[in-house]
Structures are given as C-alpha cells and as structure tokens.
mmCIF file as Biopython writes it, N, C-alpha, C and O atoms, coordinates in Angstrom:
data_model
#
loop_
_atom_site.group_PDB
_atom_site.id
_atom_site.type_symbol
_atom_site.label_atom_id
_atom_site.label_alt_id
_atom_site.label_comp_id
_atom_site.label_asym_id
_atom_site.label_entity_id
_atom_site.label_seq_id
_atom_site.pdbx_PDB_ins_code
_atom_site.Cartn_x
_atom_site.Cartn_y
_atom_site.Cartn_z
_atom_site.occupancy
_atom_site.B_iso_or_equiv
_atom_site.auth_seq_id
_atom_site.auth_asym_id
_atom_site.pdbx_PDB_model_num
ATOM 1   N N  . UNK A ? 1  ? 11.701  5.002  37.318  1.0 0.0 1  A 1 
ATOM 2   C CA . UNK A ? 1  ? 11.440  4.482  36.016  1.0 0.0 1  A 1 
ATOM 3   C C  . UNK A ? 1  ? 12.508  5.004  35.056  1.0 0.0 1  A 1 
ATOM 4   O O  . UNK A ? 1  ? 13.023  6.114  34.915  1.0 0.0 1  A 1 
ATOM 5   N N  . UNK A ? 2  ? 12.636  4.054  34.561  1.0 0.0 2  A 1 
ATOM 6   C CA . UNK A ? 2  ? 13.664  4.658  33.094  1.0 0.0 2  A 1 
ATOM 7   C C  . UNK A ? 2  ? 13.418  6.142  31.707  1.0 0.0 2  A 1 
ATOM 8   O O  . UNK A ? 2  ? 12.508  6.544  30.982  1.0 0.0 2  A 1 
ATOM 9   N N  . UNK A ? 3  ? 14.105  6.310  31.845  1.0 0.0 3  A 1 
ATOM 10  C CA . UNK A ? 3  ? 13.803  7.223  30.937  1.0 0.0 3  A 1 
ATOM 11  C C  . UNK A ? 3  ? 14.026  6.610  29.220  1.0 0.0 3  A 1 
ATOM 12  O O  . UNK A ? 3  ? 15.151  6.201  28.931  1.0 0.0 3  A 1 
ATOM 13  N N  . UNK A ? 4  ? 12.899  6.576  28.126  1.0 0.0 4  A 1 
ATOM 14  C CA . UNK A ? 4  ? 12.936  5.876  26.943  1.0 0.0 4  A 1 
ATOM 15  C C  . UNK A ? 4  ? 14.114  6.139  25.951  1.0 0.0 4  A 1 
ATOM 16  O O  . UNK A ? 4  ? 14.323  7.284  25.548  1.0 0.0 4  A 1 
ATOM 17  N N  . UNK A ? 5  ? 14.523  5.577  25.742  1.0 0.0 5  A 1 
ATOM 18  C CA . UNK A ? 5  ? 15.669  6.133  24.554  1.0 0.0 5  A 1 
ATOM 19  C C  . UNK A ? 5  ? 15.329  7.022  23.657  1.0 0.0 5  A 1 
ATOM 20  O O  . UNK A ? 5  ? 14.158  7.168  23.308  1.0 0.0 5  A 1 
ATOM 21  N N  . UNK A ? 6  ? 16.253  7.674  23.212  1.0 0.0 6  A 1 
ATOM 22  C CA . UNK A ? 6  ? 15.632  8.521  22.141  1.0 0.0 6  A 1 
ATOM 23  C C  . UNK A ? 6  ? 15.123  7.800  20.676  1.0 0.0 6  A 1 
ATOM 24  O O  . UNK A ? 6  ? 14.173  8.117  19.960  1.0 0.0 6  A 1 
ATOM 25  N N  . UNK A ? 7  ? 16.445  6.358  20.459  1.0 0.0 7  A 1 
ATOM 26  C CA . UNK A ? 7  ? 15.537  5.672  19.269  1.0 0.0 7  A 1 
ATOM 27  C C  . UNK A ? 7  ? 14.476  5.111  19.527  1.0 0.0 7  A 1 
ATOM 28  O O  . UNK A ? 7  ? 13.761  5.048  18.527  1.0 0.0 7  A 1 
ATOM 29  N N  . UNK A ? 8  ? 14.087  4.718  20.318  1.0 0.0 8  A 1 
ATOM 30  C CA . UNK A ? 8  ? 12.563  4.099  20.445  1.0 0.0 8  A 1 
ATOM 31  C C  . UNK A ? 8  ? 11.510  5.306  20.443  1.0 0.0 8  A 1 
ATOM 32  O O  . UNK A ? 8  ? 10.491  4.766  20.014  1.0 0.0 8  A 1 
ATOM 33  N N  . UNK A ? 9  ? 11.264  6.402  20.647  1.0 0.0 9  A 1 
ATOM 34  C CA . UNK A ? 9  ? 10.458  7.221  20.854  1.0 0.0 9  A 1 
ATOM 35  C C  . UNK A ? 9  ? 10.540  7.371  19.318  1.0 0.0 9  A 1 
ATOM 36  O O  . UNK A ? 9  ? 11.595  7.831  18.881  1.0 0.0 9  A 1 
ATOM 37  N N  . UNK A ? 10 ? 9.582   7.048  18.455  1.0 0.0 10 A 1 
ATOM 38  C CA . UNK A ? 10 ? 9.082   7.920  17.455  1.0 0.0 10 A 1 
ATOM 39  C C  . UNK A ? 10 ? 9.295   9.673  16.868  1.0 0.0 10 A 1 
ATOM 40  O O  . UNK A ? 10 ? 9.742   10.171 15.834  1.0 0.0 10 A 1 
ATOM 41  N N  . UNK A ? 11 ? 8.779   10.153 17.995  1.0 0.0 11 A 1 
ATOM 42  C CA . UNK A ? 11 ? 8.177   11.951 18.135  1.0 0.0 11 A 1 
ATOM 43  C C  . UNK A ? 11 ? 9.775   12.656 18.304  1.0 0.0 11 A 1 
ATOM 44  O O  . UNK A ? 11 ? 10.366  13.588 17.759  1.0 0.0 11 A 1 
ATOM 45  N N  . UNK A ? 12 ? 10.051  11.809 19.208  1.0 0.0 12 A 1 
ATOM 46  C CA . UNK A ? 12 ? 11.670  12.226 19.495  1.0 0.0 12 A 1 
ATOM 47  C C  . UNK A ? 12 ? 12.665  12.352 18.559  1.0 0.0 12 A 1 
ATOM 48  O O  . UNK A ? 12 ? 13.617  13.119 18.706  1.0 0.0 12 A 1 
ATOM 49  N N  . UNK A ? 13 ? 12.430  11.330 17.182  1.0 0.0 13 A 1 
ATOM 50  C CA . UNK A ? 13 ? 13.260  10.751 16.307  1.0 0.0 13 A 1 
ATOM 51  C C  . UNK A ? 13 ? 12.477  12.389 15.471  1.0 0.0 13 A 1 
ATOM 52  O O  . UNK A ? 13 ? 13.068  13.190 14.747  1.0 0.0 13 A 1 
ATOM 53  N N  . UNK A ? 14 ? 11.490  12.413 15.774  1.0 0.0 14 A 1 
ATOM 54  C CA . UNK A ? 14 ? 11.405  13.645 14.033  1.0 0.0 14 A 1 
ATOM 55  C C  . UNK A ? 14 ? 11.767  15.154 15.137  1.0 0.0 14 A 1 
ATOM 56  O O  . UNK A ? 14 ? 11.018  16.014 14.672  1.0 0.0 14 A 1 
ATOM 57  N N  . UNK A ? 15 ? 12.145  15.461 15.709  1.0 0.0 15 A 1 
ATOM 58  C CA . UNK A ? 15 ? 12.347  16.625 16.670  1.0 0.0 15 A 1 
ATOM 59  C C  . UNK A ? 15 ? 13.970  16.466 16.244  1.0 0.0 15 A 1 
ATOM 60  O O  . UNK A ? 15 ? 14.294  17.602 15.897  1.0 0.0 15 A 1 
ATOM 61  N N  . UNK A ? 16 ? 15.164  15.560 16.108  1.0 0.0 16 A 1 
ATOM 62  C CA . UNK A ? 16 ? 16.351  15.370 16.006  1.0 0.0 16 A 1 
ATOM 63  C C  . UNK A ? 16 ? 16.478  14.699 14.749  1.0 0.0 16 A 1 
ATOM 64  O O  . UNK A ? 16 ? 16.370  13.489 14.948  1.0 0.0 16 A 1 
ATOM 65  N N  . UNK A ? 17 ? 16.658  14.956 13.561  1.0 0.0 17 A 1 
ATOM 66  C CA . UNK A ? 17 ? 16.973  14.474 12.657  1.0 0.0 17 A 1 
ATOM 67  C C  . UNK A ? 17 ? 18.471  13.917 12.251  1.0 0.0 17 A 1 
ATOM 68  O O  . UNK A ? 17 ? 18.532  12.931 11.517  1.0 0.0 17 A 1 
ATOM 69  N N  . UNK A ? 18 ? 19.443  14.421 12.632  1.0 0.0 18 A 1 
ATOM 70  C CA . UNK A ? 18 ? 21.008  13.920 13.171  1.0 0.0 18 A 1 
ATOM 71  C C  . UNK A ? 18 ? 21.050  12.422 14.192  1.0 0.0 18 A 1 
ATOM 72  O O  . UNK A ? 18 ? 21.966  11.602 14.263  1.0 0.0 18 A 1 
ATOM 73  N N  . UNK A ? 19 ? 19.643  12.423 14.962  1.0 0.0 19 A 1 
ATOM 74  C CA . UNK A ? 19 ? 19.525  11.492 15.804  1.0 0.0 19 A 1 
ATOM 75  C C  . UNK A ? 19 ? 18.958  10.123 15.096  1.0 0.0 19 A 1 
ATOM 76  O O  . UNK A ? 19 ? 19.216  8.944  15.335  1.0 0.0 19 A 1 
ATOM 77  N N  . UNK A ? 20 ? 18.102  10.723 14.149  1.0 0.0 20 A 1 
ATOM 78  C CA . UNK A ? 20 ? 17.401  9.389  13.228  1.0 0.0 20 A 1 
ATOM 79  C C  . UNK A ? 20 ? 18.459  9.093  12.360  1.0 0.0 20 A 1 
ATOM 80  O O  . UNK A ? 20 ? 18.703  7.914  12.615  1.0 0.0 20 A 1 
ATOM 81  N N  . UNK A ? 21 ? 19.293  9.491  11.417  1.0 0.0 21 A 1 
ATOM 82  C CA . UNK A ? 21 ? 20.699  8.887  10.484  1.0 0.0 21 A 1 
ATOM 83  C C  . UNK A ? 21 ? 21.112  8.223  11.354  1.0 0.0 21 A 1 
ATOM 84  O O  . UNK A ? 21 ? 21.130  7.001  11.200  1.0 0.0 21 A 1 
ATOM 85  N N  . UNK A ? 22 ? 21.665  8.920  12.771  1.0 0.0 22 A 1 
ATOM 86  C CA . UNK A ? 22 ? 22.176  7.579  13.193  1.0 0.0 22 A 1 
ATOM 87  C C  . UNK A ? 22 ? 22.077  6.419  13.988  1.0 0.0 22 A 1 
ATOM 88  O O  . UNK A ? 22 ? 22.907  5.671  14.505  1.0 0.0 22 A 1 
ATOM 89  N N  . UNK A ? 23 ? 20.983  6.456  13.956  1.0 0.0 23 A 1 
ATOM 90  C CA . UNK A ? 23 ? 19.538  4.812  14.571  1.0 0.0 23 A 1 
ATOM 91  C C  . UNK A ? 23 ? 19.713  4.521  13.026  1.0 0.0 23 A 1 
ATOM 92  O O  . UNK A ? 23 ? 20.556  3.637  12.873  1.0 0.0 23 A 1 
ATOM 93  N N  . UNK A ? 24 ? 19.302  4.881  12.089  1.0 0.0 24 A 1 
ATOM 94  C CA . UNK A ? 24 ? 19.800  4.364  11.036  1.0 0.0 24 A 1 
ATOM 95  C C  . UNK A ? 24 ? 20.823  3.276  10.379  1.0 0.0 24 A 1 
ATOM 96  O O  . UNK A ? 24 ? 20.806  2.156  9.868   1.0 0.0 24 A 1 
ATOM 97  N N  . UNK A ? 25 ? 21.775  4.385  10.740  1.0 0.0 25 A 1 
ATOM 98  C CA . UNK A ? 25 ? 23.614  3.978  10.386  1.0 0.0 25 A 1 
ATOM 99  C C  . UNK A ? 25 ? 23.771  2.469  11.496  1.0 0.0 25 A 1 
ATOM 100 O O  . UNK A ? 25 ? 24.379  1.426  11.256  1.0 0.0 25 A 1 
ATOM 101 N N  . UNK A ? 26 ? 22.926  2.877  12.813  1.0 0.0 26 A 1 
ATOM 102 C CA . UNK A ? 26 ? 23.137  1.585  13.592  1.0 0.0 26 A 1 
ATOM 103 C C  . UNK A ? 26 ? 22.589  0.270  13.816  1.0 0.0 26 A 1 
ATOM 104 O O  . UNK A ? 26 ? 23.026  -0.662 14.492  1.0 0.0 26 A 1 
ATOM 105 N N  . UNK A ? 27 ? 21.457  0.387  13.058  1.0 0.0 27 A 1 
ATOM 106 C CA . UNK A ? 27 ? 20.001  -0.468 12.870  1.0 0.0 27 A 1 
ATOM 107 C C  . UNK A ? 27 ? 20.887  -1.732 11.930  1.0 0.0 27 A 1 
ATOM 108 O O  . UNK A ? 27 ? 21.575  -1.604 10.917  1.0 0.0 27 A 1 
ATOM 109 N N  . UNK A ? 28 ? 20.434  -3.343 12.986  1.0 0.0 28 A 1 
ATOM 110 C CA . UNK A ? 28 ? 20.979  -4.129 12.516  1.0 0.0 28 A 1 
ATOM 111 C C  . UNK A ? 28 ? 20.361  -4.386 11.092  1.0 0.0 28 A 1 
ATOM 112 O O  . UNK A ? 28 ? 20.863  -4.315 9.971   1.0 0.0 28 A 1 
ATOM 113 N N  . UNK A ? 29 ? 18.371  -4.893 11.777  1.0 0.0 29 A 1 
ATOM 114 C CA . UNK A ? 29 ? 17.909  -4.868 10.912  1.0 0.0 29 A 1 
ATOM 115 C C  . UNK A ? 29 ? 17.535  -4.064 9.653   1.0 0.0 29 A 1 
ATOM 116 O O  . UNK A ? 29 ? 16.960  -4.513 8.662   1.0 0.0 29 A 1 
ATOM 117 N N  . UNK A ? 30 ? 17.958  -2.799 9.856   1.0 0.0 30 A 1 
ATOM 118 C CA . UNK A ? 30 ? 18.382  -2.117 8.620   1.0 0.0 30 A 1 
ATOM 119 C C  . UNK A ? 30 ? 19.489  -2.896 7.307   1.0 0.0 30 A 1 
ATOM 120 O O  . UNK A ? 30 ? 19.277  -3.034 6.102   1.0 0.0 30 A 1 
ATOM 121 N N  . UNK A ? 31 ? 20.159  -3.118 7.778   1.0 0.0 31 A 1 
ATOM 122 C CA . UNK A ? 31 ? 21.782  -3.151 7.460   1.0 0.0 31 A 1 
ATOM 123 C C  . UNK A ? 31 ? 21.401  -5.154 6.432   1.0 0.0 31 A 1 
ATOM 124 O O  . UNK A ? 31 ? 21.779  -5.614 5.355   1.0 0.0 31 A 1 
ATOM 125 N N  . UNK A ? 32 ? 20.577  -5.660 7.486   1.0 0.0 32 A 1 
ATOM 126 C CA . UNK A ? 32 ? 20.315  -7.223 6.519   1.0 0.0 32 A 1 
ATOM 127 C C  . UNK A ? 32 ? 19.247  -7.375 5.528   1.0 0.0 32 A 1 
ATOM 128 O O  . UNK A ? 32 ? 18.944  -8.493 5.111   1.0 0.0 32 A 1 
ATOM 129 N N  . UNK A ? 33 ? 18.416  -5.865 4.964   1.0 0.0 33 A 1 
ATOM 130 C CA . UNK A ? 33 ? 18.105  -5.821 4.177   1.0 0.0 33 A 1 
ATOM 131 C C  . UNK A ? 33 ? 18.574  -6.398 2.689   1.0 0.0 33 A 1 
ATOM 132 O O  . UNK A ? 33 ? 19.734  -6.410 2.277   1.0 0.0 33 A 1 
ATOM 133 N N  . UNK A ? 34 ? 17.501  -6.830 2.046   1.0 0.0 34 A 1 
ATOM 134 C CA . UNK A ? 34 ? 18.091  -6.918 0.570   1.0 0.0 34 A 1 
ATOM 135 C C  . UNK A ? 34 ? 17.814  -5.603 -0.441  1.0 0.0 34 A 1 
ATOM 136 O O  . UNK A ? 34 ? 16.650  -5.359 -0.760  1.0 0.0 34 A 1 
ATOM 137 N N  . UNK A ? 35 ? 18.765  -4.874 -0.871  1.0 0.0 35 A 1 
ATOM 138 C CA . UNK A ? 35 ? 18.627  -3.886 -1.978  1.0 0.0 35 A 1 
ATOM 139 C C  . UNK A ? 35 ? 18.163  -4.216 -2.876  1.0 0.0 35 A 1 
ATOM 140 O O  . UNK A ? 35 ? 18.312  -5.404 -3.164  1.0 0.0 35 A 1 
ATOM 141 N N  . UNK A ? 36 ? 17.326  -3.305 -3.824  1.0 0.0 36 A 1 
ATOM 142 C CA . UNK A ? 36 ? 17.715  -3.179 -5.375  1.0 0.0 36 A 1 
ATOM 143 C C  . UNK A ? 36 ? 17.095  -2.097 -6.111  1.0 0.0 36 A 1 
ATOM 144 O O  . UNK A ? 36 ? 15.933  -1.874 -5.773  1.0 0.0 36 A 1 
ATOM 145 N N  . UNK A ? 37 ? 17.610  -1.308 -7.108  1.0 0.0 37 A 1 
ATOM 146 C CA . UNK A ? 37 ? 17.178  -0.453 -7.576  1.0 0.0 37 A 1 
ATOM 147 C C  . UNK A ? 37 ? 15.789  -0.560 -8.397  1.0 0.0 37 A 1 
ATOM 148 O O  . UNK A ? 37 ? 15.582  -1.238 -9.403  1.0 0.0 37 A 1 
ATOM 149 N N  . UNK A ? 38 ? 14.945  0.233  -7.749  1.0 0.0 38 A 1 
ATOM 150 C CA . UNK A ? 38 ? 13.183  0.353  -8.878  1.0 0.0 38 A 1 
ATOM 151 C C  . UNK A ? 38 ? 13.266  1.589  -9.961  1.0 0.0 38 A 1 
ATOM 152 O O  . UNK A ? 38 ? 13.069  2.680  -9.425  1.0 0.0 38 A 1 
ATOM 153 N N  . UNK A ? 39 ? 13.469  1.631  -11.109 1.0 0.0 39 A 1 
ATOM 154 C CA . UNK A ? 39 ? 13.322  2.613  -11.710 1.0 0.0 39 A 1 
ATOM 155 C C  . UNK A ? 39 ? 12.154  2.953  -12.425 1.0 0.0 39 A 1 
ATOM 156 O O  . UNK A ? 39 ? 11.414  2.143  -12.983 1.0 0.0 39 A 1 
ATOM 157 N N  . UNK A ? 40 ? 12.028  4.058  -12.394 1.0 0.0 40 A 1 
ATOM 158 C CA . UNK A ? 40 ? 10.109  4.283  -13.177 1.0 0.0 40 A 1 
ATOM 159 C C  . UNK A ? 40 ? 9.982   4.499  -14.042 1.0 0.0 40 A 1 
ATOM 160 O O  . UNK A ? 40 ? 10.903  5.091  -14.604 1.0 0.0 40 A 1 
ATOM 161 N N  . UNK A ? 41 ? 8.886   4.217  -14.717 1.0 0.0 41 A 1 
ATOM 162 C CA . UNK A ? 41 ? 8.419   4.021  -15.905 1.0 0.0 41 A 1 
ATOM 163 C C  . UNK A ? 41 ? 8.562   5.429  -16.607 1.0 0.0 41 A 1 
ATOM 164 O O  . UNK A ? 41 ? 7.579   5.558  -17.337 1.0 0.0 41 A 1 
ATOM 165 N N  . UNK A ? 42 ? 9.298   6.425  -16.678 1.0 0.0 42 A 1 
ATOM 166 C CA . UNK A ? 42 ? 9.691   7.579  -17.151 1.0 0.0 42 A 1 
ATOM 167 C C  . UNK A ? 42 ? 8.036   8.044  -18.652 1.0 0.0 42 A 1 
ATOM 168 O O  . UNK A ? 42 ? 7.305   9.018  -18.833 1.0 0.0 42 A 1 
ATOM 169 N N  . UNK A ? 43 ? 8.212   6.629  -19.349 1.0 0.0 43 A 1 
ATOM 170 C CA . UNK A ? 43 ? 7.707   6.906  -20.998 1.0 0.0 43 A 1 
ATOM 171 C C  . UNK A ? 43 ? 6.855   5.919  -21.107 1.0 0.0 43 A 1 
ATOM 172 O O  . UNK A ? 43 ? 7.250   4.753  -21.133 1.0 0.0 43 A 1 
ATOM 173 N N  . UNK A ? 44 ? 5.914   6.159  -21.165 1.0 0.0 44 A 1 
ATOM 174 C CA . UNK A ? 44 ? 5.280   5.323  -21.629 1.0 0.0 44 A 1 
ATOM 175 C C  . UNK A ? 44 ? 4.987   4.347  -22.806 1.0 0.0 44 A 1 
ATOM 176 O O  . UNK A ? 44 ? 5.194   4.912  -23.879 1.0 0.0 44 A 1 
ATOM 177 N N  . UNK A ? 45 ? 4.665   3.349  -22.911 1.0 0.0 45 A 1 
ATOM 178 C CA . UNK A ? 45 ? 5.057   2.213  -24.309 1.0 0.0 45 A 1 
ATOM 179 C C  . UNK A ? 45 ? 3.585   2.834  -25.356 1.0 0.0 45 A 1 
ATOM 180 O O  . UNK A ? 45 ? 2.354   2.834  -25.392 1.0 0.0 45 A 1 
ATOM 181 N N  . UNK A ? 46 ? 4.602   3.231  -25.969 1.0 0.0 46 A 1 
ATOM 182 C CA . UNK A ? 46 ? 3.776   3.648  -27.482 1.0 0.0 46 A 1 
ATOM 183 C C  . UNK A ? 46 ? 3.551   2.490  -28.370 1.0 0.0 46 A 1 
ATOM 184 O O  . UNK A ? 46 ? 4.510   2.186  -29.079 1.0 0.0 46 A 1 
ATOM 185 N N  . UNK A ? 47 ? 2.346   1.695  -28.487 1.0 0.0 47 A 1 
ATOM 186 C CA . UNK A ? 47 ? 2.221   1.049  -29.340 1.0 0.0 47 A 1 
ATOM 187 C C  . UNK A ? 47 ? 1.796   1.276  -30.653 1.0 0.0 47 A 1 
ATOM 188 O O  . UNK A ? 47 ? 0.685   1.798  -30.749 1.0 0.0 47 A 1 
ATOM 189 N N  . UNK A ? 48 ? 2.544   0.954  -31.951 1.0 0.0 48 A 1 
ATOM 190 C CA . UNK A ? 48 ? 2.378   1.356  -32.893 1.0 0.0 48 A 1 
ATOM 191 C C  . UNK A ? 48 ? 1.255   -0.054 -33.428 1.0 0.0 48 A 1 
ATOM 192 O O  . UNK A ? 48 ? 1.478   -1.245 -33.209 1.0 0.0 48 A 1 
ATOM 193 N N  . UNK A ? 49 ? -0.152  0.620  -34.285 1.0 0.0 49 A 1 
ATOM 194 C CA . UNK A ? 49 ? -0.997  -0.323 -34.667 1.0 0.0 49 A 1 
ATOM 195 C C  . UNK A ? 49 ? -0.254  -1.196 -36.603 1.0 0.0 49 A 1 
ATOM 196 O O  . UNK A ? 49 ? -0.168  -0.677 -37.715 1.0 0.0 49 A 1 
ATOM 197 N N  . UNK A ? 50 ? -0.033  -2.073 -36.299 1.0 0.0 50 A 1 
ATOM 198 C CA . UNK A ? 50 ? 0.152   -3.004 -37.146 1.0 0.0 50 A 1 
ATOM 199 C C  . UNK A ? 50 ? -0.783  -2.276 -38.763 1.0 0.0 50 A 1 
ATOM 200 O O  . UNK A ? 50 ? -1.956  -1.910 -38.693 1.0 0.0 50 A 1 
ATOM 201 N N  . UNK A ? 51 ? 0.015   -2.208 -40.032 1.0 0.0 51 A 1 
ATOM 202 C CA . UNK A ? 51 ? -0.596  -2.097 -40.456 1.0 0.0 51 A 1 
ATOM 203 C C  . UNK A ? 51 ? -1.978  -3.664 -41.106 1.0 0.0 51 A 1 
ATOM 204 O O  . UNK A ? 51 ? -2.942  -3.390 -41.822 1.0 0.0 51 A 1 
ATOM 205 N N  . UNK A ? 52 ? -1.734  -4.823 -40.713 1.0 0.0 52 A 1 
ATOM 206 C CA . UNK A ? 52 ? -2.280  -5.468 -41.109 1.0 0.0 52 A 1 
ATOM 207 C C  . UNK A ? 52 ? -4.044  -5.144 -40.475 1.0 0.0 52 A 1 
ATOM 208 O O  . UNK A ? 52 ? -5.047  -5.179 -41.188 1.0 0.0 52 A 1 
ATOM 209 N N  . UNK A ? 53 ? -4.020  -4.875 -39.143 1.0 0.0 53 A 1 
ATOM 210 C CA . UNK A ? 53 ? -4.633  -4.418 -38.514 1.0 0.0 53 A 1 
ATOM 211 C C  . UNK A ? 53 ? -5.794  -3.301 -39.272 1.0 0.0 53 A 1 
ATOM 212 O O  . UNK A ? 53 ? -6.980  -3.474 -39.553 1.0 0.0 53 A 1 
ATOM 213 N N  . UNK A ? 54 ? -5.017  -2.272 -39.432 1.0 0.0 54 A 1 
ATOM 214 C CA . UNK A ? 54 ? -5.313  -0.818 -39.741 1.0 0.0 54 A 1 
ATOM 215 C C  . UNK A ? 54 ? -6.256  -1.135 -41.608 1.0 0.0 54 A 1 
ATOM 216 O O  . UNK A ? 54 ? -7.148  -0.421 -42.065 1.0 0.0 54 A 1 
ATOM 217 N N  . UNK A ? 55 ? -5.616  -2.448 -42.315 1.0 0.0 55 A 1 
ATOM 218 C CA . UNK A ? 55 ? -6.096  -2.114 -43.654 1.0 0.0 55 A 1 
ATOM 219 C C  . UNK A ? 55 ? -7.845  -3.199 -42.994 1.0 0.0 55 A 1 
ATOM 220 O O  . UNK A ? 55 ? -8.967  -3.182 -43.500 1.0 0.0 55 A 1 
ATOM 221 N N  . UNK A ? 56 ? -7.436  -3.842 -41.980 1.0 0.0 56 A 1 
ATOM 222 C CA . UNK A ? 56 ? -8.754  -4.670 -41.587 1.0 0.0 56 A 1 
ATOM 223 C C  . UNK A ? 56 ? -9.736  -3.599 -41.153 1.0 0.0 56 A 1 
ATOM 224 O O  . UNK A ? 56 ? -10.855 -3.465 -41.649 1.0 0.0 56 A 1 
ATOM 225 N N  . UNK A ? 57 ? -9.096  -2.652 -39.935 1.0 0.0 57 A 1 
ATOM 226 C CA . UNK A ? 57 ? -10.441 -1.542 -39.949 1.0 0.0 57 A 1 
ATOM 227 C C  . UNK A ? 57 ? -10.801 -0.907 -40.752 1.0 0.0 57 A 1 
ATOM 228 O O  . UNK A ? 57 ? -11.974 -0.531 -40.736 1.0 0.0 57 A 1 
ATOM 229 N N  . UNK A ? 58 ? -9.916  -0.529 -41.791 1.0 0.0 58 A 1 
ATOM 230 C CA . UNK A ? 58 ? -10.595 0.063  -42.771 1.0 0.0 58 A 1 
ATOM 231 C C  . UNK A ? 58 ? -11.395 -0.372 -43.995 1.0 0.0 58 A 1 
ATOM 232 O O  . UNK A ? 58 ? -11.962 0.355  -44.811 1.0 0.0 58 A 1 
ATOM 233 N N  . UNK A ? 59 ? -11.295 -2.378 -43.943 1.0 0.0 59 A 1 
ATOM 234 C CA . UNK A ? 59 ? -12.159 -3.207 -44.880 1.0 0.0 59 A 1 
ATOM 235 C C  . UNK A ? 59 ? -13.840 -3.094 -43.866 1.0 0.0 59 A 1 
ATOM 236 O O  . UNK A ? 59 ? -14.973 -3.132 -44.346 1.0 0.0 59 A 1 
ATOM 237 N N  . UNK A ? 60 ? -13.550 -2.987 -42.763 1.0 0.0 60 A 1 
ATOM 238 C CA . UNK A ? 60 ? -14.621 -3.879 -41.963 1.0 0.0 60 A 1 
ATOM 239 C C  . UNK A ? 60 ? -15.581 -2.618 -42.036 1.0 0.0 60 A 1 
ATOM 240 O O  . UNK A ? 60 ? -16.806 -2.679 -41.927 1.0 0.0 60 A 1 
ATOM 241 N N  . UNK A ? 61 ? -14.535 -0.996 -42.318 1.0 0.0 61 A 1 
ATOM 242 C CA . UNK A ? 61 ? -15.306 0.368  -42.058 1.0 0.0 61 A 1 
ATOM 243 C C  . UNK A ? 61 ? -16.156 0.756  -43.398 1.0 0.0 61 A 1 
ATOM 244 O O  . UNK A ? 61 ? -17.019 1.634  -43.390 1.0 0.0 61 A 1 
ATOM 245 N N  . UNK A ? 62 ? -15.866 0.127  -44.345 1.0 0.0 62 A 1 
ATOM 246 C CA . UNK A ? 62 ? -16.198 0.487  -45.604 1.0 0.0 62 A 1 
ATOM 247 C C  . UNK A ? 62 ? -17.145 -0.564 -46.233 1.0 0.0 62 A 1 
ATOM 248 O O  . UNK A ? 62 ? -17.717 -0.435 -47.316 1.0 0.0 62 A 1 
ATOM 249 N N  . UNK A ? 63 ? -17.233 -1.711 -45.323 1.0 0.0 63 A 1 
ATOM 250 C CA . UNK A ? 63 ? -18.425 -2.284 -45.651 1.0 0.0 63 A 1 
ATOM 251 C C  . UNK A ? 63 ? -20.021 -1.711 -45.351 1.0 0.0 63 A 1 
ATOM 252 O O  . UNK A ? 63 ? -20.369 -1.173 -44.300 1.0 0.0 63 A 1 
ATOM 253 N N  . UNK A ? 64 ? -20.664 -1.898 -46.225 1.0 0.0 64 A 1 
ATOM 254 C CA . UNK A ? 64 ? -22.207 -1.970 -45.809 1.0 0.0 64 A 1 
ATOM 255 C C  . UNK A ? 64 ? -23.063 -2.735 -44.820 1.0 0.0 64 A 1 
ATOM 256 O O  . UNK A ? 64 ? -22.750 -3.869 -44.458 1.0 0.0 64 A 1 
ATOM 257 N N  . UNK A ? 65 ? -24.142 -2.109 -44.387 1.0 0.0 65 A 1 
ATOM 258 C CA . UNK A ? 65 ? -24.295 -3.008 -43.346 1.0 0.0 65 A 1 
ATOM 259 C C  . UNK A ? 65 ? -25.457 -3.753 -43.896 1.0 0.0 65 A 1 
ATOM 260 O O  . UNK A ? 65 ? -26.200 -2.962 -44.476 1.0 0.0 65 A 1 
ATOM 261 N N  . UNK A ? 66 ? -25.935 -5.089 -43.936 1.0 0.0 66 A 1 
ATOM 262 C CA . UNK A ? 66 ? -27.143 -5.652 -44.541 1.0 0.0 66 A 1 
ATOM 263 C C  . UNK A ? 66 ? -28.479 -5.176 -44.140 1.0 0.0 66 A 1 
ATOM 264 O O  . UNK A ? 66 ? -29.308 -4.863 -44.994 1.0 0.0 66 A 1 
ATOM 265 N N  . UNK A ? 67 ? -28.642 -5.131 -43.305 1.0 0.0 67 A 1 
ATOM 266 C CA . UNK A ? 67 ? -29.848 -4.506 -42.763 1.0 0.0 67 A 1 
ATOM 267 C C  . UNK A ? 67 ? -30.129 -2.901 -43.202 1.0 0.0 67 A 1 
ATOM 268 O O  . UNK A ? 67 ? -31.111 -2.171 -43.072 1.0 0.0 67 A 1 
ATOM 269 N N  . UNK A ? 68 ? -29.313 -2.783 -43.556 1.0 0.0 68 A 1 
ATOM 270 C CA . UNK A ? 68 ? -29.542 -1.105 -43.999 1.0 0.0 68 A 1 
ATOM 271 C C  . UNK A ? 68 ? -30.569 -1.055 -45.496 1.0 0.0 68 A 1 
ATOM 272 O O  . UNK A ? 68 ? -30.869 0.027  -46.003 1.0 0.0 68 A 1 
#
C-alpha cells in the first residue's frame, strides 16, 4: 500500500509547519482564488440626535398628561 502524502494528511500538515506554506505556495486551487481586503469596523458610528428631534422630546416631555 502506498504511503499518504504528507499534504493530504491533515495531522501531518500541523506536526510540519514549513510543510503546510508550501502545499500552500503550491495549491492550484489556492492560487484561483478571488482576493479582497475586509477591514473592521475599528469605531463605531456615533449618531448625533438631530436637534429637531431633541426640541420634540422635550415638547412631548413637558406636556401633561389628560388623564392625570
């Protein structure tokens, strides 16, 4: 029986790490990938409240309520 390659063996590939770069470097289907850079959301979007907004909560806060 044959003995398995070392790139096909999984277990083999994390025991040789020099061996996985270059299954890597040689991997067709590696290589016809499409790239592109994801960059992360570092900051989050600060939304500033409108003052049109802000003078409405404070009409709607300063009303009375009828039932009262």
């Amino acid at each position: 029986m044959d003995k398995p390659s070392l790139a096909s063996n999984p277990f083999a590939l994390m025991m040789h790490p020099d061996a996985v770069l270059q299954a890597l470097a040689c991997s067709d289907r590696l290589s016809r990938l499409q790239r592109r850079i994801c960059k992360p959301l570092d900051k989050p979007l600060v939304v500033k409240p409108s003052t049109d907004s802000a003078a409405f909560d404070k009409e709607v806060d300063s009303e009375t309520d009828p039932a009262e």
